[in-house]
C-alpha positions as CSV (number, residue, x, y, z in Angstrom):
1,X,-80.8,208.2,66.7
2,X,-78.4,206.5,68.8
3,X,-75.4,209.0,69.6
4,X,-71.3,208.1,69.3
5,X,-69.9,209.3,73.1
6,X,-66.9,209.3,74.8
7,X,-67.2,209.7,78.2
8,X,-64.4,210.5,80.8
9,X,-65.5,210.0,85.0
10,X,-64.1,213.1,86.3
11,X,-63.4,213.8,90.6
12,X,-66.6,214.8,92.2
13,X,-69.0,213.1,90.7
14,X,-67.9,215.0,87.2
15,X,-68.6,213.7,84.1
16,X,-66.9,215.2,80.6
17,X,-68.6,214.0,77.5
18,X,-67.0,214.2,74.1
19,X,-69.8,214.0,71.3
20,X,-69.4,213.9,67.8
21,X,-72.8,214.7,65.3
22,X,-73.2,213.6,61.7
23,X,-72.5,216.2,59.1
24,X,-75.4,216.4,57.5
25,X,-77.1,217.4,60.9
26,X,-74.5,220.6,60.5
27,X,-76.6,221.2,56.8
28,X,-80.3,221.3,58.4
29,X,-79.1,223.4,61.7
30,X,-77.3,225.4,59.2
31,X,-80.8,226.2,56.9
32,X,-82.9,226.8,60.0
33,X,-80.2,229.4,61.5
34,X,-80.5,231.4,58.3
35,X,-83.9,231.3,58.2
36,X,-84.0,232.9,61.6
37,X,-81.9,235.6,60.0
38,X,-83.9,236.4,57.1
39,X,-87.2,236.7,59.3
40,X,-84.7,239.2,61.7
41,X,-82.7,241.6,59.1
42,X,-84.4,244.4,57.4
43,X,-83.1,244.4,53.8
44,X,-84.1,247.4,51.2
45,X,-86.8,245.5,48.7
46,X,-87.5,242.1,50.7
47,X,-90.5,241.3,53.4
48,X,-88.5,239.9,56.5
49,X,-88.5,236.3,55.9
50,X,-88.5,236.5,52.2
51,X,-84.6,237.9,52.1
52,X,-82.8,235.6,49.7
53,X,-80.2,233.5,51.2
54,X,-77.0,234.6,49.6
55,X,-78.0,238.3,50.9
56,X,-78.5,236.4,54.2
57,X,-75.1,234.7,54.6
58,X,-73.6,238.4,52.8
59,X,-75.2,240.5,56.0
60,X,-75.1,237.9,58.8
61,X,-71.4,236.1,58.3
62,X,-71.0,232.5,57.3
63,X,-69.4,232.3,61.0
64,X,-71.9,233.6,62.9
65,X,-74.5,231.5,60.7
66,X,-72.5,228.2,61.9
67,X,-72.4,229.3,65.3
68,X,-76.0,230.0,65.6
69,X,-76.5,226.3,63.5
70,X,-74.3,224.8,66.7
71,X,-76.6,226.3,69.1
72,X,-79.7,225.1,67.4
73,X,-78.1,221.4,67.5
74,X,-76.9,221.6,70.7
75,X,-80.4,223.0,72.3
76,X,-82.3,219.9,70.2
77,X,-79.6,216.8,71.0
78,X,-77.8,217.7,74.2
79,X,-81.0,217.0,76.2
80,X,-81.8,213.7,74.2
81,X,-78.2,212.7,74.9
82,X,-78.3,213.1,78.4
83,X,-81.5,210.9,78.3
84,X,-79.5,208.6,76.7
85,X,-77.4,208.4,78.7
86,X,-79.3,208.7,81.9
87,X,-77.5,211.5,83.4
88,X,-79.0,212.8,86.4
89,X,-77.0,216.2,85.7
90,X,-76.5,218.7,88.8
91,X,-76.0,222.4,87.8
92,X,-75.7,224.5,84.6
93,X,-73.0,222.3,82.3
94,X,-70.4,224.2,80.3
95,X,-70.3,223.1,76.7
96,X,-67.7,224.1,74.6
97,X,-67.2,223.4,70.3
98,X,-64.0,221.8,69.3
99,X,-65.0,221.2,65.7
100,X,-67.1,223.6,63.5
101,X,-66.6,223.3,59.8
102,X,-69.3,222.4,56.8
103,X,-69.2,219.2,55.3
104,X,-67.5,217.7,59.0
105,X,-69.1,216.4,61.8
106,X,-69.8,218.8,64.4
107,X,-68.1,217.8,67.8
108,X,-68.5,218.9,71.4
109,X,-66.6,218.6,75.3
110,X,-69.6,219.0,78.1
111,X,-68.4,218.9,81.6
112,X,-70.9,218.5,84.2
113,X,-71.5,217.1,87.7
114,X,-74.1,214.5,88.0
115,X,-75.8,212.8,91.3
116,X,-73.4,210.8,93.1
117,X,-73.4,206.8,93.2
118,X,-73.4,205.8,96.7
119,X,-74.3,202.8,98.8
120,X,-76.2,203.9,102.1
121,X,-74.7,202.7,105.2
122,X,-77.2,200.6,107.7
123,X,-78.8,203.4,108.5
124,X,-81.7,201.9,110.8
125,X,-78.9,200.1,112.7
126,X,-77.1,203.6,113.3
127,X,-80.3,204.9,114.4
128,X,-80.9,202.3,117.0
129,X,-77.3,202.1,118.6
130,X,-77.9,206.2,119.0
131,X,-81.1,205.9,120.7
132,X,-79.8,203.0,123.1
133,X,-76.8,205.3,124.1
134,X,-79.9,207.9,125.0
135,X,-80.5,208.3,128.7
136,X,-83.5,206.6,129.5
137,X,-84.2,209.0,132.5
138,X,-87.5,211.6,132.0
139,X,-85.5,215.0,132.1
140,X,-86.7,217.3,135.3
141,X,-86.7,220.3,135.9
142,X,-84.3,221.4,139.1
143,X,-85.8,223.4,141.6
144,X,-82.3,225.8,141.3
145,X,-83.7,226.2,137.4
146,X,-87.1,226.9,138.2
147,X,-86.0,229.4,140.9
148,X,-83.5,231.2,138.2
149,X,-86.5,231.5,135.4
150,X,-88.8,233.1,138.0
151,X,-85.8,235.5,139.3
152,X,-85.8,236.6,136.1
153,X,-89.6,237.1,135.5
154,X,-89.0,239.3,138.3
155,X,-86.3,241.3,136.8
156,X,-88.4,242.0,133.3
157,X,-91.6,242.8,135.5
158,X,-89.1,245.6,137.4
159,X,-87.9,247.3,134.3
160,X,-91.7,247.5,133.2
161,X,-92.7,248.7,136.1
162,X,-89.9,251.4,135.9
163,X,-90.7,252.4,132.2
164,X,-94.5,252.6,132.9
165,X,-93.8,254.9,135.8
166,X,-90.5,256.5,134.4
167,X,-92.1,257.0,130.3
168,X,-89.5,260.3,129.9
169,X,-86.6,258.0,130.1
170,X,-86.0,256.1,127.1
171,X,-82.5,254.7,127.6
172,X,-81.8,250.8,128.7
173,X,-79.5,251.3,131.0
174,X,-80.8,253.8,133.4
175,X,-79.3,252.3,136.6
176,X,-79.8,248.4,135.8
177,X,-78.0,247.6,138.7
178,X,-80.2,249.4,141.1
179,X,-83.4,247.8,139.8
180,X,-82.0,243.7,139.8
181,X,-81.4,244.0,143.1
182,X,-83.0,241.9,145.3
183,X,-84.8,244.7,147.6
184,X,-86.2,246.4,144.4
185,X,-87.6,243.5,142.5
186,X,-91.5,243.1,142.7
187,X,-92.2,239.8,145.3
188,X,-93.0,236.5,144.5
189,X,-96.5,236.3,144.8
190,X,-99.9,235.6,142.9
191,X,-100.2,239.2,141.6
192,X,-97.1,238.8,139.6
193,X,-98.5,235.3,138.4
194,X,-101.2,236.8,137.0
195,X,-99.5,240.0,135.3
196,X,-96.7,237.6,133.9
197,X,-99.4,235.5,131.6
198,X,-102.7,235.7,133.3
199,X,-101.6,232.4,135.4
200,X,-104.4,232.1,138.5
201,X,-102.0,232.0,140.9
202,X,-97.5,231.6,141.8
203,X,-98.4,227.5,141.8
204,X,-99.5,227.5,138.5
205,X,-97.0,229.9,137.0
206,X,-94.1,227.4,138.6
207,X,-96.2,224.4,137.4
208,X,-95.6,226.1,134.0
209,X,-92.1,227.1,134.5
210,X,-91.4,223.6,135.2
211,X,-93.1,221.9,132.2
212,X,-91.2,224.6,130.0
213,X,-88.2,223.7,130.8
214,X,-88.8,219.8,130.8
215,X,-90.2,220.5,127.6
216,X,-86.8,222.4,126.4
217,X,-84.7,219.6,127.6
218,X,-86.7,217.0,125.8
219,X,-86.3,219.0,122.8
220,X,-82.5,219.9,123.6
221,X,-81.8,215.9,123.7
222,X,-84.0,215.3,120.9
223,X,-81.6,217.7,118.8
224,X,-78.6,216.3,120.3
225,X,-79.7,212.6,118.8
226,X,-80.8,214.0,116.0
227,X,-77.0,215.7,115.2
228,X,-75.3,212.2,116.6
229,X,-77.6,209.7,114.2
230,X,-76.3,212.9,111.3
231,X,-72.8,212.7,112.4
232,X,-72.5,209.0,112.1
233,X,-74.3,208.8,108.6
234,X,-71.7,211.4,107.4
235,X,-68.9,209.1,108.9
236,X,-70.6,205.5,107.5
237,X,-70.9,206.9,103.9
238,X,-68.6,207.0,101.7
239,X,-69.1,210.2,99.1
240,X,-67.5,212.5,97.2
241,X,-69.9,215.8,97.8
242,X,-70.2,217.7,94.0
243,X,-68.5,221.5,94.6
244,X,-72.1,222.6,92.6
245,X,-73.8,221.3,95.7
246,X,-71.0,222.7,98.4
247,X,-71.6,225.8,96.7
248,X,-75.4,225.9,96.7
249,X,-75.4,225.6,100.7
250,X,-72.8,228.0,101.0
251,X,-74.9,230.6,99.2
252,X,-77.5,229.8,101.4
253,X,-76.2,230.3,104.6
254,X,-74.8,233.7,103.0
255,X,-78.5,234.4,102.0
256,X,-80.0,233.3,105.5
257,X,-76.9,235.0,107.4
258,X,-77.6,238.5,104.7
259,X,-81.5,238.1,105.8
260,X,-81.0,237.5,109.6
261,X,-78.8,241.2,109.7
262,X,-81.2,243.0,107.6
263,X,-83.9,241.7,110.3
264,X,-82.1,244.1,112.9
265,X,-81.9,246.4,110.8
266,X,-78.1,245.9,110.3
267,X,-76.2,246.5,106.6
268,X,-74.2,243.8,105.3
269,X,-71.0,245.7,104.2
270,X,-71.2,247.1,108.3
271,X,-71.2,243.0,109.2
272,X,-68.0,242.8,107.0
273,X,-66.3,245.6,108.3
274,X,-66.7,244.6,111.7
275,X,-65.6,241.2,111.6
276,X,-62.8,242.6,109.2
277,X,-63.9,239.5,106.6
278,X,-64.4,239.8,103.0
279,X,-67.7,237.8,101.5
280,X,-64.9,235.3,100.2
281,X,-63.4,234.9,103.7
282,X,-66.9,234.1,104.8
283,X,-67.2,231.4,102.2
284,X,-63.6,230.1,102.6
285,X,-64.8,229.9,106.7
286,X,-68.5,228.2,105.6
287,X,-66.9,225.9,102.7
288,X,-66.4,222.7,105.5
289,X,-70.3,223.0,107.1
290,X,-71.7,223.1,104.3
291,X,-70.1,220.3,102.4
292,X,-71.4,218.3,105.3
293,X,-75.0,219.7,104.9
294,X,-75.0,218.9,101.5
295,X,-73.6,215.4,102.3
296,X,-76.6,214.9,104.5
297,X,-78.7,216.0,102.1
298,X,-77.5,213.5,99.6
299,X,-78.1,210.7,102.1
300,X,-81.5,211.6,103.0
301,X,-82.5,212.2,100.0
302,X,-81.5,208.6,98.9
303,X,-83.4,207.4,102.8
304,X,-86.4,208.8,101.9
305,X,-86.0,206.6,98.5
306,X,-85.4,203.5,99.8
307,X,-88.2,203.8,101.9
308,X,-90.6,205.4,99.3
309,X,-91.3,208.5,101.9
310,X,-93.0,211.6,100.7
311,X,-93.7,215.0,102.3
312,X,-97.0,215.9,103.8
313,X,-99.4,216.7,101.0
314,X,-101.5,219.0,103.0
315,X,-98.7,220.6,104.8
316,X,-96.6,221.2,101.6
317,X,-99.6,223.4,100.2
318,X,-100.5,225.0,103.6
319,X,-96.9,226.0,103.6
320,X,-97.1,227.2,99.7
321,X,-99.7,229.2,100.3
322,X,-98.1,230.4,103.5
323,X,-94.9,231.7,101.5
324,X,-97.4,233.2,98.5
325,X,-99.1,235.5,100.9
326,X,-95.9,236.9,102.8
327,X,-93.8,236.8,100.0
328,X,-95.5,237.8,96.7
329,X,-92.7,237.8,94.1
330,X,-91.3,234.4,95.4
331,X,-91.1,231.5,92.9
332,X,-93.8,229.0,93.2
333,X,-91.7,226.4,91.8
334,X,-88.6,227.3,94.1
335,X,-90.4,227.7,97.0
336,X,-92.3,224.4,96.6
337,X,-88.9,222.8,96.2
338,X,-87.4,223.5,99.4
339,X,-90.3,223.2,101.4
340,X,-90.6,219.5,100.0
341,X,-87.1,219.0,100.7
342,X,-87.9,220.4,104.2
343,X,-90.6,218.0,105.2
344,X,-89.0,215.6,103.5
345,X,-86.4,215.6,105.8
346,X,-88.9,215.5,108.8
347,X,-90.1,212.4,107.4
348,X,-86.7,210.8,107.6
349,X,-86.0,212.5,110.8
350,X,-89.2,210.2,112.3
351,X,-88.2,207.2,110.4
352,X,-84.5,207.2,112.1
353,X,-86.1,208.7,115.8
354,X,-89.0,205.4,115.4
């Protein structure tokens, strides 16, 4: 059937629907709701099922009868409106009865947020001004840095030394000072190559100092372009971020921030106390980051459409079965969706870094 709907655009991406359904949609909800009730009440002299309806209506309530009719026609012709409709609806929507009466149509408000209608900026275009702006130069590594990783090899390989030798004291500060110093610290030399990674000698342990830290710089700058290309996507598009999506990324970073202290061994309500912040303070503080994550999300999402990109097959169900074996009473069907939406994001990531 094709449905009568007023529709009001709301801020936000919101959407509030105003749907009114034929009467005699009321009667048939109506006969199935008491039905329900006669297979549920026990009445003195009748089989469940087999209560007669006037006994029915007598024990249940015509009013609670119509409500549980509304329910049944909302549960069957809400979804089939939204299909009409094509409404690509983001959250739980709130659905409230304005009209509830037998013999009149039955008429409902739904508010809702659906997917926002966007046009993407020139996305490839940002991507290439960002790489040209990119220094060009293969990142070194300094001799000064190299000196300052191996001067602190030395330092760890001196409080090792002084626990293996000293196993009665179990403290971390016993005389710090003392130890760093220069005279105390083991020397520079092939023995302390090979006892800091089984390196054959001091070249090769700098020749592997040095590649580290070329390597962290590569990756440093790769992050740094990475955030600018981000930045200016935010900046070229113009969206209005659903609070249902703000609100999803805010309790994630909660989650992620409640997980990382519980790591330590750390107990949320001792994180609160300390930074003297309430859980809404923390959400008030995490409200602007996230409506920025979720705005990136939005546009990559629509990226990865425009250039029909889809996540690793095989890494999507190595990672599955990753998260199945350390974490047995996860979701398969939540899990699966963020790791898609994880490599997902790699794949855009490669198209915008090409």
């Amino acid at each position: 059937m094709k449905y009568d709907i007023k529709i009001n655009k709301l801020p936000k991406s919101g959407v509030e629907i105003e749907v009114s359904l034929p009467a005699d949609l009321l009667d048939g909800a109506r006969k199935k709701a008491i039905a329900g009730f006669s297979a549920a009440i026990e009445v003195d002299g009748f089989r469940k099922g087999h209560v007669p309806e006037n006994v029915v209506i007598e024990r249940a309530g015509e009013g609670r009868i119509l409500e549980e009719a509304a329910d049944i026609l909302l549960k069957e012709h809400f979804p089939k409106i939204v299909g009409q409709e094509k409404f690509d609806i983001l959250g739980s929507p709130k659905i409230s009865i304005t009209k509830l009466a037998l013999g009149n149509p039955v008429e409902f408000k739904a508010s809702f947020a659906v997917l926002p209608i966007f046009e993407l900026p020139d996305y490839k275009k940002i991507a290439t001004s960002n790489k040209q702006l990119a220094s060009r130069e293969e990142p070194k590594a300094e001799d000064r840095e190299i000196n300052e990783v191996l001067l602190q090899i030395r330092k760890n390989k001196a409080h090792l030394d002084y626990h293996k030798n000293n196993p009665e004291d179990k403290s971390h500060d016993h005389s710090g000072i003392e130890l760093e110093k220069e005279e105390n610290l083991p020397p520079l030399n092939d023995e302390l190559a090979k006892s800091a990674g089984n390196f054959k000698n001091l070249d090769e342990l700098k020749e592997k100092v040095k590649q580290n830290i070329i390597e962290d710089k590569k990756h440093r700058e790769a992050e740094k372009r990475r955030a600018n290309i981000m930045e200016e996507l935010v900046k070229s598009t113009e969206l209005e971020v659903p609070d249902v999506l703000i609100e999803s990324e805010i309790s994630k970073s909660l989650a992620q921030m409640k997980d990382d202290i519980a790591r330590i061994g750390g107990k949320w309500e001792d994180y609160l106390t300390h930074t003297k912040k309430t859980e809404d303070d923390l959400k008030k503080d995490l409200r602007d980051s996230s409506e920025k994550k979720a705005k990136i999300q939005l546009i990559f999402n629509k990226i990865a459409e425009a250039e029909k990109l889809e996540p690793n097959k095989e890494i999507l169900e190595q990672e599955i079965k990753h998260i199945k074996e350390h974490y047995k009473d996860a979701n398969e069907q939540s899990a699966r969706i963020y790791v898609s939406s994880v490599l997902l994001n790699q794949e855009v990531l490669k198209l915008l870094e090409q």
